[in-house]
Each structure stands twice: as structure tokens, then as C-alpha cells.
C-alpha positions as CSV (number, residue, x, y, z in Angstrom):
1,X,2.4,-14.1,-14.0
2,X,-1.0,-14.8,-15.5
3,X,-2.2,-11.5,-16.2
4,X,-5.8,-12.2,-16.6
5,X,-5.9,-13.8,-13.1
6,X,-4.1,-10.6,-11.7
7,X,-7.3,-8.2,-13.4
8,X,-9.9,-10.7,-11.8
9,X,-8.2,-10.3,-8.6
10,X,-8.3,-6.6,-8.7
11,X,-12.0,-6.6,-10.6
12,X,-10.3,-4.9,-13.8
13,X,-12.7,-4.8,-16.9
14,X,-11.5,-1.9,-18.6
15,X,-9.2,-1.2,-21.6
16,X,-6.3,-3.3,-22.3
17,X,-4.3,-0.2,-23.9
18,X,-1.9,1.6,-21.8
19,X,-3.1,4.8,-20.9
20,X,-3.5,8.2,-18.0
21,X,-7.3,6.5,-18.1
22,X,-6.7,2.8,-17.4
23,X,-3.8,3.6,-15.1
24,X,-6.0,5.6,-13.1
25,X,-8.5,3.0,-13.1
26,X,-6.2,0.3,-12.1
27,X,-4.8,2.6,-9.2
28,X,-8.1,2.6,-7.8
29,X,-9.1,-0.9,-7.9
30,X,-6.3,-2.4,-6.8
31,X,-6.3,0.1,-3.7
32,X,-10.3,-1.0,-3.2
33,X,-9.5,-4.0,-3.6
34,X,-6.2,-5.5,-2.5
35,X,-5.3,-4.9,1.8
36,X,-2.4,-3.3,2.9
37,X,-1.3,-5.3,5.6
38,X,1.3,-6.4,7.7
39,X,-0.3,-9.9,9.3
40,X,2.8,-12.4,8.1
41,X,4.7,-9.8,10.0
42,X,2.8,-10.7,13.3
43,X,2.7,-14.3,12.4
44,X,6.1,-14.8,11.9
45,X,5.9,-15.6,8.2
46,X,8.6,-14.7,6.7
47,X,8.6,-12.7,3.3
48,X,10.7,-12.9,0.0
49,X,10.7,-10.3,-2.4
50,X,10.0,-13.0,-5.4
51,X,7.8,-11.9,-7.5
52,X,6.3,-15.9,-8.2
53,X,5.6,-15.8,-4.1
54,X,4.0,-12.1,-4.5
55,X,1.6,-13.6,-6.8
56,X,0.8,-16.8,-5.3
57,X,0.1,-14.5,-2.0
58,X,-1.4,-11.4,-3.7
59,X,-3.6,-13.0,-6.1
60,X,-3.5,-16.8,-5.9
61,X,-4.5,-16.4,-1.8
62,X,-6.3,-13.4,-2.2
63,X,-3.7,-11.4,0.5
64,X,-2.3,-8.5,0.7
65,X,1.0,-6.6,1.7
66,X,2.8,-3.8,2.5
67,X,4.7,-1.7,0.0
68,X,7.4,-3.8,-1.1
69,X,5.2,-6.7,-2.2
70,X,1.8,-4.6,-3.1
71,X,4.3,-2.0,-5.4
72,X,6.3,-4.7,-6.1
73,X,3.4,-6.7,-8.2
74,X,1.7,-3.9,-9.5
75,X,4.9,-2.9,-11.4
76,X,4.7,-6.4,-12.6
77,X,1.5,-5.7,-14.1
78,X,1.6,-2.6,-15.3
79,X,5.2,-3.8,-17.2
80,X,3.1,-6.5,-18.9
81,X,0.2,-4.3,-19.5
82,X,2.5,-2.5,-21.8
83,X,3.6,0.9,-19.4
84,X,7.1,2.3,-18.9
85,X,7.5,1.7,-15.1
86,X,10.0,2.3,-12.5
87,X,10.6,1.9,-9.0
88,X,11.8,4.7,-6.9
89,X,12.5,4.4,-3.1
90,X,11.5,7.1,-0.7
91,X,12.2,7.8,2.8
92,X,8.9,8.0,5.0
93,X,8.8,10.7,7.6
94,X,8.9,9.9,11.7
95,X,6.8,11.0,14.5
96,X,10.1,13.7,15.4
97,X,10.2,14.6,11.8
98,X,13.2,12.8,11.0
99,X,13.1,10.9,8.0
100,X,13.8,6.8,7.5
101,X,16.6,5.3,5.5
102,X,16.4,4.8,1.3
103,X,14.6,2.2,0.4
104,X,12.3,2.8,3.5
105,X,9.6,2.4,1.4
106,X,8.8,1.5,-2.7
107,X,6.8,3.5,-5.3
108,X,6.1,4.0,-9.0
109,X,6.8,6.6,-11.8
110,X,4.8,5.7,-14.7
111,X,6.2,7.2,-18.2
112,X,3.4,8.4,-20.4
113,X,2.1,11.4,-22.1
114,X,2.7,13.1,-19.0
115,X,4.7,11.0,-16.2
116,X,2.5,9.8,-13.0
117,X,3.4,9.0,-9.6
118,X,1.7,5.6,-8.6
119,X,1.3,4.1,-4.8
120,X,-0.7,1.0,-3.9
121,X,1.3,0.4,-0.6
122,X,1.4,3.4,1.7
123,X,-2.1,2.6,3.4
124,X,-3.8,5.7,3.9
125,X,-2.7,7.6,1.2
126,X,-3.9,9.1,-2.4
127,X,-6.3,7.2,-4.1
128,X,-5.4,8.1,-7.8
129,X,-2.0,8.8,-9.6
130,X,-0.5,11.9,-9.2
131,X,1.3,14.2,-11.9
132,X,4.9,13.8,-11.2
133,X,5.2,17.6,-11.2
134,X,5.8,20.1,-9.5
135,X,1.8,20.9,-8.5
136,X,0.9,17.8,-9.3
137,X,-1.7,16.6,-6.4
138,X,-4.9,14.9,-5.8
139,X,-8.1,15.2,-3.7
140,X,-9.6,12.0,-1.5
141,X,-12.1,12.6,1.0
142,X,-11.0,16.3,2.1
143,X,-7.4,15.8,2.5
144,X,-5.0,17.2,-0.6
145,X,-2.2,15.1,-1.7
146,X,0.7,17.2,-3.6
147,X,4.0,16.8,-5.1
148,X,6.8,19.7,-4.0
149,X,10.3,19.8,-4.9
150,X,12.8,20.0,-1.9
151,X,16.7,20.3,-3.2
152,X,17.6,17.2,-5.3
153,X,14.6,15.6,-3.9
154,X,10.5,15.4,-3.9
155,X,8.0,15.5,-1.1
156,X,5.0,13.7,-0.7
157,X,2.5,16.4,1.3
158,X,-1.1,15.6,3.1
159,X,-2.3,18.6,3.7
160,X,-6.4,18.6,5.9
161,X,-8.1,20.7,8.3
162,X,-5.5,19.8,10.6
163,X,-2.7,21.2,8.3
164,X,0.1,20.4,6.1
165,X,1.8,16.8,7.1
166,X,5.1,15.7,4.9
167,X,4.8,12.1,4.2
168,X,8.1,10.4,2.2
169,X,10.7,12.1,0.4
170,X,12.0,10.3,-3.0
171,X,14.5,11.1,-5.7
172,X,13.7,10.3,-9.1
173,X,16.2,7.9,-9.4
174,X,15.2,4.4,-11.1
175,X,15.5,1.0,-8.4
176,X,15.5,-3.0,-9.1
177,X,13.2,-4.8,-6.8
178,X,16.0,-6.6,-5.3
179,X,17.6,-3.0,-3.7
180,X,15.0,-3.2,-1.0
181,X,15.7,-6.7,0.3
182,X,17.5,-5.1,3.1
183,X,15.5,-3.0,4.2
184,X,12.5,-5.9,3.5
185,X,14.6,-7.7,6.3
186,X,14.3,-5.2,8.5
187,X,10.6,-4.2,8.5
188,X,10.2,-8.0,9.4
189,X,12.8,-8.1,12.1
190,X,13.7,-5.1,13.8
191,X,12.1,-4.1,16.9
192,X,12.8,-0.6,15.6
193,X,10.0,-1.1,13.5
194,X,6.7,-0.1,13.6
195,X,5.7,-2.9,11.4
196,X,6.8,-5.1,14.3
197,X,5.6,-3.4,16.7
198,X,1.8,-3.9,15.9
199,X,-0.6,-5.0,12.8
200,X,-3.1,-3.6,10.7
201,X,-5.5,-4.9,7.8
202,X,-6.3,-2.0,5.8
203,X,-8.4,-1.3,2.5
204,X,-9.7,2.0,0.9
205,X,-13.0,2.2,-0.5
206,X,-15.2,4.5,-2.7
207,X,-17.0,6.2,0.6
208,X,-13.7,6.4,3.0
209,X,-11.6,3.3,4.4
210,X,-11.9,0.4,6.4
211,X,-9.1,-0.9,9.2
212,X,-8.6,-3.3,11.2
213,X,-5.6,-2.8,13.4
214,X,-5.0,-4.1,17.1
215,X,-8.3,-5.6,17.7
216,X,-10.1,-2.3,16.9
217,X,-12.0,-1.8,13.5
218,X,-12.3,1.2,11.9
219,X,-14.7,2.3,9.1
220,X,-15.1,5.2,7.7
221,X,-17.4,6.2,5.5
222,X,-18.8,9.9,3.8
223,X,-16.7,11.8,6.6
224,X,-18.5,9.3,9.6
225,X,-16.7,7.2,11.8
226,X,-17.2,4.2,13.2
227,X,-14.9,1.9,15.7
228,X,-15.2,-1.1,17.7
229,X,-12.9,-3.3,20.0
230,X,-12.6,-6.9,18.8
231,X,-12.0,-9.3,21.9
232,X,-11.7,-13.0,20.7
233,X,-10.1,-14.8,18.0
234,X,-13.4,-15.5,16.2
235,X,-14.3,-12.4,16.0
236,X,-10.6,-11.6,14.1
237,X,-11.4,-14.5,11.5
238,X,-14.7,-13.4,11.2
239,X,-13.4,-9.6,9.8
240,X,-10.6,-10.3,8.2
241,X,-12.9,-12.8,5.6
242,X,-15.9,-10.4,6.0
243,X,-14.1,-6.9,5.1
244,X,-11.4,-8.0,3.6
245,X,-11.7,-11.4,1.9
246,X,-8.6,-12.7,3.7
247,X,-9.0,-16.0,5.3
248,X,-5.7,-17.4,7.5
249,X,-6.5,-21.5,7.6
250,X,-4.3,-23.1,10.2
251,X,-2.7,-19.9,11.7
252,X,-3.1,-19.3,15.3
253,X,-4.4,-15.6,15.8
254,X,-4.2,-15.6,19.2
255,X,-0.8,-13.7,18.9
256,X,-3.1,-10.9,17.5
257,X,-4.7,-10.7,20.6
258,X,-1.8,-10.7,22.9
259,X,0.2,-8.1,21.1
260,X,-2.8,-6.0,21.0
């Protein structure tokens, strides 16, 4: 991994130390920075969970991801950068309430001072690290993210005007990037799902978030929202480079139209 390249891609320019303050900093850039997004999904690409392909994707193509590959590098980096990192799987929570299998989707504990919970690859989600505590939470745009114990495991917890809405369950039990292959497989595959059942570009930003997702964009921005329906190829091409950097040479994106 070049590690320099890595900080460019993500527009990193601050200390080099390992630290609450860079790790906060690096959280937030690579989340402003970086798409979560499911497009190789939709284009029948498939994906590898190699770290030499996450970085010629991630940072040598300027892409994105989705959890496994997004979590997956930034572990990378932050390992290099000098912090004490592990992966934990969590189990994300269903329209019924049910909740998916392990390994259903991949973040980070970060060991320092205090011990942080780190997530580049939900989507919409918190924005900086979280305390890995009980009360630990975090404020983005008028929805609370918290961290509550629940038996042997932890809860993720949106709460907003709307109320409280669980988002993963986790144990705090450490994971090798190879555990989620399965379950990688899967995501890509099964009709069961929902990463195959449509696709989405996604990126925060310092105001609110920007989304593309079935040929309709959505920005929001200070608490306003604003969406409009995308209806031709060109128009696809044209916001993936313009609000998101990520140009697709030679791919035919007509199957984003007709699964839309």
C-alpha cells in the first residue's frame, strides 16, 4: 500500500501521529470523500476481498465500495498509520426487525487512550468515531448516533424526530478480513440481497449527503432537500464524475437504467 497516495486520495494533511484527533479527522474525510457504493454489484464486476485490488479500486481508480472493501482499506491504513485496529462483524437490522447473519456487515474498534468505534461503510450513518462505551454517541445533522449494550452484544442506535431506529448489532470479538468472504459472495449474488436488488452512489458531506441511487439524485444540504429523476445514460455518467469523481470508461450503464 502506498500510504501517501492513500492520504491524497482522501485529502489528508494532518498529523502523522496516531491519535483521538487525526482519527477523527481521517473518519471524516474519507467519509467526504470516498462513495459508498454498490455499482460493480449492478455491473456484474465481481469483487475480491484483496487488499492489492481494494487499493487499485479505492484509490488508484478513485472508486468506492461497500463496507467490506471501504472498512476493509481503511483498517489497512490506519494499521500503517501506527493505530491498534480490529475488525468486528455486526449483524444489520431488517425492515421486520429481524437481524442479518455475522459478518453481515464489517467495522472497526480502534485501541487508544479511550477505544473508538470506526465506520466508513454503512452509508448513511455517523460521521465521526464513536466512544466504544456504553453512552458513547455522536451528533450529525439532528439525528443521534449511540452505543447500548444488549446481553453479550452492542447496538448501534439512530435515534431523530422520527424516533429511535436500531441499526447493527456487533460483539466485540476481533475478525480477519478473510471471515467475510462468504458473506462478500453473497451480497454479490443472492437475490436475497438488497445490494442486488438495486444501486446507489452515495457520499457525505460537511452540509448533509449526496445520493444517487436508481436514477434519482438526492442532495441534501443544511436540513433542505433536493431530488431529481435521471432518465438517460448521459446523464448517469455525467453525476457519477460530477458528484462523485467516479468515472466508468467502457461499461455499459444502460443496465442502471433498466433495473431502475
Amino acid at each position: 500500500m502506498d500510504v501517501e497516495a492513500y492520504l491524497r486520495r482522501i485529502e489528508y494533511d494532518g498529523p502523522r501521529q496516531p491519535s483521538a484527533a487525526s482519527l477523527r479527522v481521517l473518519h471524516r474525510q474519507h467519509l467526504f470523500t470516498v462513495p459508498f457504493e454498490n455499482l460493480d454489484i449492478a455491473l456484474k464486476v465481481p469483487l475480491r476481498l484483496d487488499l492489492a485490488q481494494l487499493f487499485d479500486k479505492i484509490v488508484v481508480r478513485r472508486r468506492g465500495g461497500f463496507c467490506y472493501e471501504l472498512n476493509g482499506l481503511f483498517c489497512e491504513l490506519l494499521r500503517r498509520r501506527g493505530f491498534q485496529v480490529q475488525m468486528l462483524s455486526a449483524r444489520v437490522r431488517n425492515a421486520d426487525g429481524s437481524y442479518g447473519p455475522e459478518f453481515d456487515h464489517m467495522l472497526l474498534k480502534v485501541e487508544l487512550e479511550e477505544t473508538w468505534l470506526a465506520d466508513v461503510g454503512f452509508g448513511e450513518s455517523f460521521v465521526d468515531p464513536i466512544a466504544f462505551c456504553a453512552g458513547g454517541a455522536s451528533e450529525v445533522h439532528g439525528r443521534h448516533y449511540s452505543v447500548v449494550p444488549i446481553g453479550d452484544e452492542w447496538q448501534l442506535v439512530r435515534e431523530d424526530e422520527k424516533g429511535q431506529s436500531p441499526q447493527y448489532r456487533f460483539r466485540d470479538v476481533p475478525r480477519r478480513l478473510a471471515d467475510y468472504a462468504v458473506m462478500c459472495r453473497f451480497h454479490q449474488t443472492s437475490p436475497d440481497s438488497h445490494f442486488t436488488r438495486g444501486w446507489t452512489c452515495s457520499k457525505a458531506t460537511p452540509e448533509g449527503r449526496t445520493t444517487l441511487a436508481n436514477m434519482r439524485l438526492i442532495v441534501t444540504r443544511s436540513g433542505t432537500r433536493e431530488e431529481r429523476l435521471l432518465t438517460t445514460e448521459a446523464e448517469v455518467r455525467s453525476c457519477l464524475r460530477d458528484q462523485f469523481g467516479i468515472e466508468l470508461p467502457g461499461s455499459d450503464l444502460s443496465v442502471f437504467i433498466s433495473s431502475s
